[in-house]
N, C-alpha and C positions, 0 to 999 in steps of 0.2 A: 549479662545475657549469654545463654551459650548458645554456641555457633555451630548450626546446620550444615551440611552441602546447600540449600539451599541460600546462606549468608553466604558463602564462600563463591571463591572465581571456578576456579581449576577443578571443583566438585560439583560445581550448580548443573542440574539436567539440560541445562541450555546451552551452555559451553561446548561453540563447535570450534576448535582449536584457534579460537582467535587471535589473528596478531596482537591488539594493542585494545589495551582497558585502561581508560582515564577518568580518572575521578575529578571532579571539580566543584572545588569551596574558594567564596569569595564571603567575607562577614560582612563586608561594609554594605553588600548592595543584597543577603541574603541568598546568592545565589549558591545551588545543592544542583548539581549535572552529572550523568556520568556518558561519556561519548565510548562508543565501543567499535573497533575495527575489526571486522572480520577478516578482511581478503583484501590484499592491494594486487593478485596475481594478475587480473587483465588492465590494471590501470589505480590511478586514486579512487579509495575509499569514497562511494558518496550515497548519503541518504539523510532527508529531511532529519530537524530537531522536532522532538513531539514536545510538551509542558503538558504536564495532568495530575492531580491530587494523588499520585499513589498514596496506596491502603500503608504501604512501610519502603523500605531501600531494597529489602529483596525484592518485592513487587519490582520495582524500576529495574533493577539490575535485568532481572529473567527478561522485563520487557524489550531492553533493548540487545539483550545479547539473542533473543529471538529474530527482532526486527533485523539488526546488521548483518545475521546470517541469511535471512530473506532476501538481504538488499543483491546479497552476490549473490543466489540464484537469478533475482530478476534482470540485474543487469547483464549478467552471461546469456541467458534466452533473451535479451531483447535488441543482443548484439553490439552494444556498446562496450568501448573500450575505457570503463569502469570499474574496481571492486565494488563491497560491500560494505558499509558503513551507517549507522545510526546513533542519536542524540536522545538522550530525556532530561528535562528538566524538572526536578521536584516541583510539583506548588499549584496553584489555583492560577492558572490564566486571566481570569477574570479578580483577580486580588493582588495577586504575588508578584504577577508582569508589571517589571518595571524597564526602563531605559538604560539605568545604571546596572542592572542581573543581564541584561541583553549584549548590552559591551564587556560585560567581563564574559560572559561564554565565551563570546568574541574571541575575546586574546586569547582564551584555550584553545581554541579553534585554529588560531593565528600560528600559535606553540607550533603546532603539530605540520608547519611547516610545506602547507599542500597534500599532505597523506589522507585528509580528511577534509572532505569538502561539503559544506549541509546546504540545508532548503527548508522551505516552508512545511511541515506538516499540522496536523494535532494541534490546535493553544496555540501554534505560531503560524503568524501571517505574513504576509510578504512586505508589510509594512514594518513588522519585529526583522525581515532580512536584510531590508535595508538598512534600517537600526547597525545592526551587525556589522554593515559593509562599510560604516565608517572603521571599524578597529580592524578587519579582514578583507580582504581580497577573495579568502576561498568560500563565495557562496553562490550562489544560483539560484533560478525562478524568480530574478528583478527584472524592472524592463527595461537595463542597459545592457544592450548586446543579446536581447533574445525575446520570447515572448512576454514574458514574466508572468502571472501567476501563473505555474502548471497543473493547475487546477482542471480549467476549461479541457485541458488536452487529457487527462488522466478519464475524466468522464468521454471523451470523445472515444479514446482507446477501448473503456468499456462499453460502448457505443458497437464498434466495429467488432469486437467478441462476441458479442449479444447476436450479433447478425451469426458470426458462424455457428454460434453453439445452437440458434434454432433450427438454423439450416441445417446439421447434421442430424440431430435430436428430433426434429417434427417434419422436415424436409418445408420447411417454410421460407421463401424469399425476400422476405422482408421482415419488420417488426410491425406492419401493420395489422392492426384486429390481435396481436397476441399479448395477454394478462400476464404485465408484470408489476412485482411487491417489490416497491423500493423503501429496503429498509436504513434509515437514516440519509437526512435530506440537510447536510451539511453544503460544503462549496460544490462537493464532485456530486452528490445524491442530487441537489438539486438541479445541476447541470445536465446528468445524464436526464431527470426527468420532463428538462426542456425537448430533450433529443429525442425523448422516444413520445414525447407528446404532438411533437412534430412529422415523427414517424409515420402514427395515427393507432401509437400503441395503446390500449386501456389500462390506466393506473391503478395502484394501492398503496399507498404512502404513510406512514409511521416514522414518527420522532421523538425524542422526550420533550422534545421543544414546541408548543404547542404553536406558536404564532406561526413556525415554519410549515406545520401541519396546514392551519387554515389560509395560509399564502398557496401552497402548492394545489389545494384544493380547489382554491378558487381559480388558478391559473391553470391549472389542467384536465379538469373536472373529476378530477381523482377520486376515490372512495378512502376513507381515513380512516385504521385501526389499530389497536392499542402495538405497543413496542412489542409488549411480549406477546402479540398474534400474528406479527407478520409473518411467522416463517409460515405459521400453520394457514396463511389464507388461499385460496383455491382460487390459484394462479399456474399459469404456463411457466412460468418465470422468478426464481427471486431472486432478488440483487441485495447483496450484503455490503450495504456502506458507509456500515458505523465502525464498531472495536470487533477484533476479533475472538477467537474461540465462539463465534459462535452455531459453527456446525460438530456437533458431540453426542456422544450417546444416548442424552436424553430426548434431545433436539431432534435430531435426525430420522427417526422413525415419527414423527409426525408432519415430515413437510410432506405436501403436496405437488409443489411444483415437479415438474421433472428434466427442470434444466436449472441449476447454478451460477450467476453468472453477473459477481457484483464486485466493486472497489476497496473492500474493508482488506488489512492486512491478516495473513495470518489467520483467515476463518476455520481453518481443521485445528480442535483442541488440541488432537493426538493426529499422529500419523496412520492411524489405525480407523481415522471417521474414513478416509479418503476408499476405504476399501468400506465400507458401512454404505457408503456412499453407491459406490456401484451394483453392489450387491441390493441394491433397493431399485436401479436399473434407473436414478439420477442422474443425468450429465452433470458434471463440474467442472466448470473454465478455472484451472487452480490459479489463485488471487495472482501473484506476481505476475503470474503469464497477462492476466488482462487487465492488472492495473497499472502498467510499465507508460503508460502514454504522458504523465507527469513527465519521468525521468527521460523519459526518450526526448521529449522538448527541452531539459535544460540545457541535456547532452550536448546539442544543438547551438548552444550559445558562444557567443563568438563574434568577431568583425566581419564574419563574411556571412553572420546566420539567414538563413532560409525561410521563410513562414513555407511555403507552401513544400519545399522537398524535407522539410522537420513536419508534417502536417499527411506527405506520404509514409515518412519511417512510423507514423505512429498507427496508421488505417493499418498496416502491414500486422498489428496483432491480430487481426483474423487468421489472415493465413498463418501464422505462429501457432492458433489454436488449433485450427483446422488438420494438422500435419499431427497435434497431438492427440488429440481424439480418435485419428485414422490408428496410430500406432498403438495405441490404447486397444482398439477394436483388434488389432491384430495380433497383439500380445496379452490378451484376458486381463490387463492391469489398471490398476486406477489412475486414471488423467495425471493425481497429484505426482506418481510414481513418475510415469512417464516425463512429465513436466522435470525432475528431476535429474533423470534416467540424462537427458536433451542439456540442462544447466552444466552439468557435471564434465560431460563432453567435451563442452567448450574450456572448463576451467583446467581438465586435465591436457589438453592440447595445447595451451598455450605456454609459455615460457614463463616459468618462476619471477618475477622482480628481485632482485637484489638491493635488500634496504642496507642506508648508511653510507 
């Protein structure tokens, strides 16, 4: 086979100077990972393992050298003294996960020494991290020493974004009476869709999972349409909380909503929707900013952990967005820019780590 920039490390378009790229093959138990470390500059490397049938190995690769470099924006804006860091495991979740591929990530994970610490995403549950936490010590989102799944809190966080971004965008106080499209009704879709049902917000909910469809419908009197119509449905609101790339050139001149504001990683294809975006006079809460409430809960973990002062660091993403949207308005730029612009600040301020 010859070999693209996109096979390769140091040429792939995703390659944002990352410390550390590891590959991991186990034969015995099938296991195919590759863990990618962005940034140890405010602290250790940390960001969930995802597991998903990539299309090939560049697939996985570009996925997670996106992901780890997303991880150090979100944890520099969410103020944690964390890098960036993320996991893929080749394979079918639902075939491929085994116990024996989960403890050998494990020891990869173990390897690296503390530099890299993971968590539940994607294909892995908090049951696959406890798996883990027999061969490793470096994992998080269990519920020894913290809340464990940060699931609940990841939808909470975009719960508390959701508030700011209407309040600036509609000058609305609350989520009640305002139409939002919750697209993908996973742990966080569904959670957030508890939240805003309680709110007395009006639903729209879309999955490829039909039973999750007719669960959410029945429990929140929802209106249910196809995956590929949620963006376009004629709502206040959409919330992306499936896979991302999916705000893009094609996409984006047919949404309706005129507020963005959901848990999916990594929703702008290009860095160029994010300005498509404004110029369509959309607000957009950019993903890391307001899906940081996962992370900000593991952060948290510890002997002395908190429920309720881990439960204020995570409402606090309002005001995180709130402060971006203002500067956004004041600087004619796009949210995601901005968002950026605020990450970047912290990581150029802080003191280099010295590895070894």
């Amino acid at each position: 086979m010859k070999l693209t920039p996109v096979h390769l490390v140091f040429q792939n378009e995703s390659f944002q100077n990352h410390e550390q790229i590891v590959f991991c093959s186990d034969p015995a138990s099938g296991l195919k990972a590759i863990i990618a470390v962005h940034s140890t500059r405010l602290g250790p490397a940390m960001g969930g393992t995802r597991m998903w049938p990539y299309a090939s190995e560049a697939a996985a690769l570009q996925d997670v050298l996106r992901l780890s470099h997303g991880m150090t924006y979100k944890n520099a804006l969410a103020g944690i003294n964390f890098g960036g860091g993320k996991a893929v495991i080749l394979g079918d979740p639902k075939s491929d996960k085994t116990p024996a591929a989960l403890r050998a990530f494990a020891g990869y994970v173990d390897r690296l020494s503390g530099t890299y610490i993971t968590a539940e995403d994607v294909g892995i549950s908090v049951a696959d991290v406890e798996e883990m936490r027999k061969v490793t010590p470096h994992v998080r989102g269990i519920a020894e020493g913290g809340a464990g799944d940060p699931s609940p809190n990841t939808a909470f966080g975009v719960y508390k974004g959701m508030e700011a971004a209407v309040r600036h965008r509609l000058g609305a106080q609350s989520l009640g009476g305002v139409r939002v499209a919750v697209q993908g009704l996973g742990h966080v879709g569904m959670a957030l869709g508890e939240l805003l049902n309680e709110a007395g917000a009006s639903l729209v909910v879309s999955d490829i999972n039909e039973a999750r469809v007719s669960d959410a419908v029945d429990r929140f009197g929802a209106e249910a349409v196809a995956p590929e119509e949620a963006h376009i449905a004629s709502v206040d609101v959409l919330a992306p909380c499936a896979l991302g790339a999916g705000l893009n050139e094609t996409t984006i001149p047919e949404i309706n909503a005129v507020v963005i504001a959901g848990a999916a990683n990594n929703q702008l294809a290009t860095p160029a929707d994010g300005e498509r975006l404004r110029e369509r006079g959309i607000l957009y809460a950019p993903d890391y900013a307001i899906n940081a409430g996962g992370v900000i809960s593991i952060a948290h973990e510890g002997p002395r952990f908190d429920f309720a002062l881990m439960r204020r660091d995570v409402a606090r993403i309002g005001e995180t967005l709130s402060s971006i949207f203002v500067r956004a308005d004041e600087e004619e730029k796009p949210t995601s820019v901005v968002a950026d612009m605020i990450a970047e600040e912290r990581l150029s301020a802080a003191k280099p780590r010295i590895l070894g």
